[in-house]
C-alpha positions as CSV (number, residue, x, y, z in Angstrom):
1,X,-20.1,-57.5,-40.8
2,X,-19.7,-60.3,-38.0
3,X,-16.5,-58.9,-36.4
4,X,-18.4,-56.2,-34.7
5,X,-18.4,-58.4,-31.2
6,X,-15.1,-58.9,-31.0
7,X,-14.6,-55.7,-31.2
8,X,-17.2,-54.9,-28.3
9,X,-15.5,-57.5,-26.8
10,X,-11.9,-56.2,-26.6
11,X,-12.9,-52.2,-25.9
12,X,-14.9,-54.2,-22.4
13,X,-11.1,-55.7,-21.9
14,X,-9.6,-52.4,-22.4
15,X,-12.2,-50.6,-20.1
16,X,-11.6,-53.1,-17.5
17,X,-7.7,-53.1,-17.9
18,X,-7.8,-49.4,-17.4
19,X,-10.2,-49.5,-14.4
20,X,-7.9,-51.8,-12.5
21,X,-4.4,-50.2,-13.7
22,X,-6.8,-47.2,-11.7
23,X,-7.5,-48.8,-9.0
24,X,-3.9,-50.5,-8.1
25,X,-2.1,-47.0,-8.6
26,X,-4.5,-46.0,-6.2
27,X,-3.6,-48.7,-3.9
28,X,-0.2,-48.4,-3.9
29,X,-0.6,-44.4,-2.9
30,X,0.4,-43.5,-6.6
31,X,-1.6,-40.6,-7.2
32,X,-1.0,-40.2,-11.3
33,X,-3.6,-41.7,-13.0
34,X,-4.7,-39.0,-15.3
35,X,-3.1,-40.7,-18.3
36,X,-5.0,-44.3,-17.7
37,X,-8.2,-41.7,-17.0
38,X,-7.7,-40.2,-20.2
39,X,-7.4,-44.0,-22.1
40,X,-10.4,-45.5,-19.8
41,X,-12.4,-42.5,-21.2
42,X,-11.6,-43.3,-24.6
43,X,-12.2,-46.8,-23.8
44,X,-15.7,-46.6,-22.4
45,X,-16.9,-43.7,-24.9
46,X,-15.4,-46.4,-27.7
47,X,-17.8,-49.5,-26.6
48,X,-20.8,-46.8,-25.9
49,X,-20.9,-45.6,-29.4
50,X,-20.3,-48.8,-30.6
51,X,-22.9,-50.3,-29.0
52,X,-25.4,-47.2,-29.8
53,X,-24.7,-47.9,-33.3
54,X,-26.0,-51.4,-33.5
């Protein structure tokens, strides 16, 4: 298949969406950020087996 970058591509976005979401809770002295955690987890284990499987 030739999709398989675009999906690497868009679980990076995600990672990096969920990494700043992080980081401006953080910021703003919000200290519940176990949800976006939890989906930045997902998110980085998604593109690491992905990318193990190529």
């Amino acid at each position: 298949m030739k999709w398989w970058p675009i999906g690497i591509a868009a679980g990076i976005g995600a990672v990096l969406y969920f990494a700043r979401a992080i980081v401006a809770h953080l910021r703003i002295g919000d200290r519940a950020v176990s949800a976006s955690a939890v989906l930045l987890g997902v998110s980085v284990a998604v593109v690491v087996l992905r990318d193990m499987t190529l």
